[in-house]
Structure formats: C-alpha cells, structure tokens
N, C-alpha and C positions, 0 to 999 in steps of 0.2 A: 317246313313240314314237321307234325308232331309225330314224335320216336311211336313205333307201333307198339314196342314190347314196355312201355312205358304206359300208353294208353289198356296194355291187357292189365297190365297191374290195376289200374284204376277200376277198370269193369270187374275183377273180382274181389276189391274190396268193396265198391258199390254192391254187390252180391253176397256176400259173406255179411255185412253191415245188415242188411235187410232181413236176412236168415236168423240172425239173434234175434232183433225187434220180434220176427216174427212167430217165434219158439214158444211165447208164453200164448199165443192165438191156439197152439195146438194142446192145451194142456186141459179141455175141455169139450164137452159133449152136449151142451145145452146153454146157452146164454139168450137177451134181451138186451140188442143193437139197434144204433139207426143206420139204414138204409136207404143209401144214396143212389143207386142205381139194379136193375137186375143187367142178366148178360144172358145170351142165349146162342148158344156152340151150333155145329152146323153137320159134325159125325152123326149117323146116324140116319139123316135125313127121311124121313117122313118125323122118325121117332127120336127128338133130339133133347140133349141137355139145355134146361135153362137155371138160372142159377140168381141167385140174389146178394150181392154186395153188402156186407155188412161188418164193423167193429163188432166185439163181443160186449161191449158196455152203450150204454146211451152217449151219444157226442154233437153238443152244439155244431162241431166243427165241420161232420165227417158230411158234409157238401163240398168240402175242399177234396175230399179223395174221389171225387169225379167230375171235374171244374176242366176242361184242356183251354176255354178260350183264358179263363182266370190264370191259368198256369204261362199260357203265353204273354199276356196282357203285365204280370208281375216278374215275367221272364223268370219264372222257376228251374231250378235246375234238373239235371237228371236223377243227380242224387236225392232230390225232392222229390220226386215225382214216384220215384219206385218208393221211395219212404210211406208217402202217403197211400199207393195200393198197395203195399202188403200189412200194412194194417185191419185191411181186410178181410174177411174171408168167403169163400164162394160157397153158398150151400146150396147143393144142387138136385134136382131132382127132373126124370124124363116126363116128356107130354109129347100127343102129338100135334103136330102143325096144325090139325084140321079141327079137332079135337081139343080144345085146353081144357084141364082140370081144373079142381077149384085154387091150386097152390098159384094156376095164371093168373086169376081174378086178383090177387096179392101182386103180384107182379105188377100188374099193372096199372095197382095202386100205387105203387114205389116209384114208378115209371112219370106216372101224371103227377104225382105229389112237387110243389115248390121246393119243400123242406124234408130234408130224412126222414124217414116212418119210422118207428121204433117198433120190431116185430119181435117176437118170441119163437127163437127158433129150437130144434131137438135134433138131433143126428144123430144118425146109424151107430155111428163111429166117433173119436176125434179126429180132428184134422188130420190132414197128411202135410208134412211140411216140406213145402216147392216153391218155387217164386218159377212163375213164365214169364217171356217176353215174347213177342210177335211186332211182325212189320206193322200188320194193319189194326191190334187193339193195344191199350195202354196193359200195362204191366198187370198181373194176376199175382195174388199169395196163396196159403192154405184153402185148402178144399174137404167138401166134404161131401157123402150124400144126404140130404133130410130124410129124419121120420115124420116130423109135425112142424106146421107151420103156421102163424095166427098173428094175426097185427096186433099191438102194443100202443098203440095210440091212432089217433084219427089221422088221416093223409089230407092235405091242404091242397088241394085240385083246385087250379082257376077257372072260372064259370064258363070260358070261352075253352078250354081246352073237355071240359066233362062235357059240352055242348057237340064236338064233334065222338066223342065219343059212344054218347047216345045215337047221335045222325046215323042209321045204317046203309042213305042213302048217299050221301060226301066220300067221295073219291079221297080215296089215302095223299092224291099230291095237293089236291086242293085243302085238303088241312095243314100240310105241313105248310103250303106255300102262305095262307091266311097267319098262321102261330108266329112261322116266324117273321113276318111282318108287324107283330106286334108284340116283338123284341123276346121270344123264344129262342132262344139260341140253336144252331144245329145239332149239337151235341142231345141234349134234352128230347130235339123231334128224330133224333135217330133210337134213342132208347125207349119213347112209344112205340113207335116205326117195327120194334122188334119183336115186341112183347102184343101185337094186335090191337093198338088202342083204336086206329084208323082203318078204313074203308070199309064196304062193303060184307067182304067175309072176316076180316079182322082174326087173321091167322097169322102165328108167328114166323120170323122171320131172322135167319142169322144173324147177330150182331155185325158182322163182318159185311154182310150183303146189306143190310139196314144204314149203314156209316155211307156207302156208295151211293145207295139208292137217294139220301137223303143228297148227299151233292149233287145230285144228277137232275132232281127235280128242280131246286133252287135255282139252279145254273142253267136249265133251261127255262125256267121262269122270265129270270133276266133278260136270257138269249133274246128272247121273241121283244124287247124294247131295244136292247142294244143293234141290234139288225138293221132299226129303222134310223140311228143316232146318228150325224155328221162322223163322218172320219177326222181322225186326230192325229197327233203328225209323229213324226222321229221323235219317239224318247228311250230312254233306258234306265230301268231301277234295280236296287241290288242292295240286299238287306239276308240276315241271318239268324236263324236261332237252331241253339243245343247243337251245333257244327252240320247243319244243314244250310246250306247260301244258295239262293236265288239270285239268278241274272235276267232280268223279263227284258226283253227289246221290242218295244212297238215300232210298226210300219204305218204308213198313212196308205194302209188298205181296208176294205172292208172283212169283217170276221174269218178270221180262221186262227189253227191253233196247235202249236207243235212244241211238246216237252223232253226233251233230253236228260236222262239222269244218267250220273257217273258218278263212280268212287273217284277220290282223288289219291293217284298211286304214282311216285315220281317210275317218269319214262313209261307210262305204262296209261290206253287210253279205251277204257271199259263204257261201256253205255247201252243203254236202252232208250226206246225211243217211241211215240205213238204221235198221231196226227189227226186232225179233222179239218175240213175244209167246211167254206161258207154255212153249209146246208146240216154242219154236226156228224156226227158219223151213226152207220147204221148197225156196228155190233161192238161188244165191250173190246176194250182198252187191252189187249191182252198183256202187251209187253208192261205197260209202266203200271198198269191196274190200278188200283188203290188213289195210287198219288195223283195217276194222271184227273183222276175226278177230282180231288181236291185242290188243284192248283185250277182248275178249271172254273171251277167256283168261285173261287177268290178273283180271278181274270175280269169274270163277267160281272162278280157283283159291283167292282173297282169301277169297269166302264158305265155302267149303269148310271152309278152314283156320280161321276162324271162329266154324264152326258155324252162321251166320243166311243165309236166304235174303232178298234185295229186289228192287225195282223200280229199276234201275238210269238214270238219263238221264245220258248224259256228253257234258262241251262240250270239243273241243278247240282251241285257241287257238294257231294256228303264226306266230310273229313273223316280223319282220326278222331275228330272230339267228341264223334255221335258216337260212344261208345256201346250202348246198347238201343236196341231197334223198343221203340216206345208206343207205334202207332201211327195210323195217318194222318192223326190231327196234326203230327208236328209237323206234317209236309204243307196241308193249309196254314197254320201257323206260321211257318217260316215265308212262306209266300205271299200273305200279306203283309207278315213285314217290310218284304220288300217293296210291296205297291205303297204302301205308307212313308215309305223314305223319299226324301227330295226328289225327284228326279232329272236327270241330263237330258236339255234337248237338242239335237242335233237337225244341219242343213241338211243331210245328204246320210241313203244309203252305207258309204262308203265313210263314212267318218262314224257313225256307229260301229260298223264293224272293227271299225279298226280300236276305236275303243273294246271291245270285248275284247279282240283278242289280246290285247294288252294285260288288262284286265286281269284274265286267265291266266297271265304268264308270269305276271306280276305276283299275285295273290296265292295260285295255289301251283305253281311250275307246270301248268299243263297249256300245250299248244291244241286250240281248239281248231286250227283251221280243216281237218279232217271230219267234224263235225258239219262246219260250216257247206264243206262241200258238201256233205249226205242228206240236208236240210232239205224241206222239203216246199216249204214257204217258202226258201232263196231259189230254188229252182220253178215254181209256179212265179214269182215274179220275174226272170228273166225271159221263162217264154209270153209272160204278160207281155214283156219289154219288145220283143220279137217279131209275135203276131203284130202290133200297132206300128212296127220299121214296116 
C-alpha cells in the first residue's frame, strides 16, 4: 500500500506545478488560439454556461489537450494530463438550451472540426486563475467570461459528420452510432452531442450528461448483437491505468452486468455498487453513475467484437496512485485495458472465485469475500442452480 501522506504530497505538487504554467494564461484579455474542444456546464439549467477550450497562441499540438483515448493508448500520466488542460483556458459565455446564440454556431464549429479552429477571442476580464478537477470531466484551467467571439480560420468538418448535422430528421443516436462506426471516437461524439450538432431539436446538452449519454447509446447499440451471440465461458481479465484496476469475471451466462467500485483502504472495505440484468435496466445508475456507463461500454463493445455474450461482475480497485479525480474517461480507459489483457480461463465457477479473491488479497490487502456475498449475478445464479435441482 502506498503511504497516503506521501501521495498528498504528490497531488499538490501536481497542483501548484500547473498553477505556475498556468499564471502566464492569466496575464491577458484578448488572444487568437486553437481550439480543441468546447465544454458546456449544466448550473443554471435551462440558461447554462458553455465555454470554448482554447491555448492563447495558435498550436499544432493543442488536439493533444483533448485526446483521452490518445492519452490512454500512450498511457499518459496524471501529471500529463492536468499539464495539457491547464494550458487552456475556458472562455465562457450563457445561452439557452433551446435557444443558442450565434457564439453556439462557433461552438459547434470547434466541436465538428478534425483539427483545432483558431478563433479570436475578447474577455470581459482576464482570467481567473483555478485549475478544477471532477470525477466525471478531465481537468479545467483559467476561466473567463467572453465579450466577442469570431473564428480565425476555417473548421475541417468531414462530409459525413456536416451531413448529419444538416439532417433535421436523424435521431441524435443514429448519428452517433453511424460516426463512430466510422472510427469517430467517443469522445469527439460526446462533444457534438453537447454543443447540438445532432437530432431533431439540436439543443445543448451538459457535458457531463453528453459523456453518459454517449456510452449509453453505443453500448446499447452493441447490446442488441451481443443478446443474440453464443455464450462464452469462465474467464477473468485484469489490467490498470493511472491506479484505477479492473478485475472483469465472465460467467458462461447470457447478458447481465454488475460493477463494484471501492477505495482500497487496508482493513477498511468501502463500495458502491449498481447492476442490470439480461433486459438492461430501466432508470440511471445512481450509485456508480458516470463509471457504471463507461465500464459498460467497453463490456459490450469487447463482446461484440468477440462474438460471445456473458455474465459480467466487475471489481474496481482505485488506489492511492489516482491521485487526482480526472474524469470518466479514465474509468472506460482503464476498463479496457483490462479487456485487452490476456485473459484466465477457468473450469468451474469456483476456481475463479477463488482466483479473485486471492487476487485481492494479494495485490491490494483487501478481502473481497463480503462483496462476493452481496453480489448479485452470484445470487441470481445460485437460484439459477436451484430452480433446475
């Protein structure tokens, strides 16, 4: 176990290291940046902030300050990751949902674009210098609010992506589900997704609720093939990133789906936990939120791609080393890591289990058998076992 007063050291020099970089971002009221992403808050609600991602200079680069599959794929570190967004800064301004102004129509330029736009921005004010963190979006820097806002170059929209966004009649999932079959990444269809590039009324939509939404769609996309796929047998995979670890255990059942997350704290055995059975479940994820859809995602797209449908139980395992909360990408992130790793197959129920808990005991000193019991896939298979005695 890593020392904890060892690891706060580290999260406030990761924090104070960022606050320098990001000192000279605040020393100005007008610049011409590219623009990798917008962001759109969710206080407020009908009448909410949306904001635009941008360095204060033009940058080949700054597609890397909104890249999370790139940052897992290169295994970027934490100390990466907050470097590259507080490089940037939020210039923000209100609109409503129903209603966008014309600062949306730029939004959504930035949003559809391949490559950074380089816009010309003007603020109120200088920056304010902050750096956030949140569970569910990656790190934030300097803020401001806009007075004027004007694109600086042309946006590189692909034909297929401006094509549903003209379509008033294409349902917001049938684009995303089309995009990213033709290698759009999630990430990308979550920040259309927010800013209104898709459906019908093509109204904004909180970043936070847009990251979900967009796992929810893909993953039942999936869902509806994986339903119909042969069952596939005892395995177990277990892989990690930025000190989040996945343990995924498949059963040779058909669909269902149950995530357990916990701190790992010696002697001490914290958790949250959500479930869905064959049919998917009927209202949000309350306890595990966020994560519960992105581990879900990665589940189904894994079977898919496969071919075999299972009974999924997944433990997650967040150390000391995650020292700052980065977003949900790193929970899909680290989850396919672990579906990507070799995996263990096992004869029998009872020889996985007993791997895991070993496992657990091994790796991070925690006895999961208390889990094990609360489970909810172990208990609908036992009375599986039951009814057919």
């Amino acid at each position: 176990m890593i020392i904890r007063g060892v690891k706060y050291k580290e999260k406030e020099q990761i924090l104070s290291s960022a606050l320098i970089r990001a000192r000279p971002l605040t020393q100005r009221d007008s610049f011409t940046g590219s623009a990798p992403a917008p962001f759109v808050g969710r206080f407020g609600y009908p009448n909410i902030n949306v904001g635009i991602l941008s360095p204060v200079q033009h940058d080949d680069s700054a597609w890397l300050y909104d890249a999370p599959r790139h940052w897992a794929q290169t295994n970027t570190s934490i100390r990466e990751v907050v470097d590259y967004r507080t490089r940037m800064i939020n210039s923000r301004f209100t609109s409503n949902v129903k209603q966008p102004d014309k600062m949306v129509e730029i939004a959504q330029d930035v949003a559809m674009s391949v490559k950074p736009v380089d816009i010309d921005v003007s603020l109120e004010k200088k920056p304010s210098l902050n750096i956030s963190t949140d569970q569910w979006i990656a790190p934030m820097g300097p803020q401001a609010r806009l007075k004027q806002l004007s694109l600086a170059s042309n946006p590189n929209i692909p034909t297929k992506v401006q094509k549903y966004f003209d379509d008033t009649d294409a349902l917001a999932s049938e684009a995303v589900i089309d995009l990213y079959n033709h290698s759009v990444d999630e990430n990308a269809l979550s920040r259309m997704l927010s800013v209104g590039v898709f459906g019908k009324q093509k109204k904004l939509v909180p970043t936070r609720w847009s990251i979900t939404a967009t796992d929810d769609i893909l993953a039942n996309n999936f869902l509806e093939k994986v339903r119909d796929q042969e069952v596939g047998e005892y395995r177990a995979y277990f892989g990690s990133y930025l000190g989040n670890y996945y343990l995924v255990l498949f059963f040779p059942e058909r669909w269902s789906y149950e995530l357990f997350e916990m701190y790992v704290k010696p002697g001490v055995l914290e958790f949250s936990t959500d479930f869905e059975e064959f049919e998917g479940r009927k209202n949000y994820a309350e306890t595990c939120a966020g994560g519960y859809y992105t581990v879900r995602m990665a589940l189904a797209e894994h079977m898919m791609k496969n071919k075999r449908q299972n009974s999924a139980l997944v433990l997650r395992f967040i150390t000391d080393e995650y020292v700052l909360p980065l977003g949900v990408w790193v929970t899909r992130s680290a989850a396919r890591k672990a579906l990507e790793s070799k995996p263990i197959s096992f004869s029998s129920k009872e020889l996985m289990l007993t791997y895991a808990r070993h496992l657990a005991r091994k790796k991070f000193g925690v006895d999961i058998v208390p889990i094990l019991e609360k489970s909810k896939i172990l208990k609908e298979k036992q009375k599986i076992i039951a009814n057919f005695i």
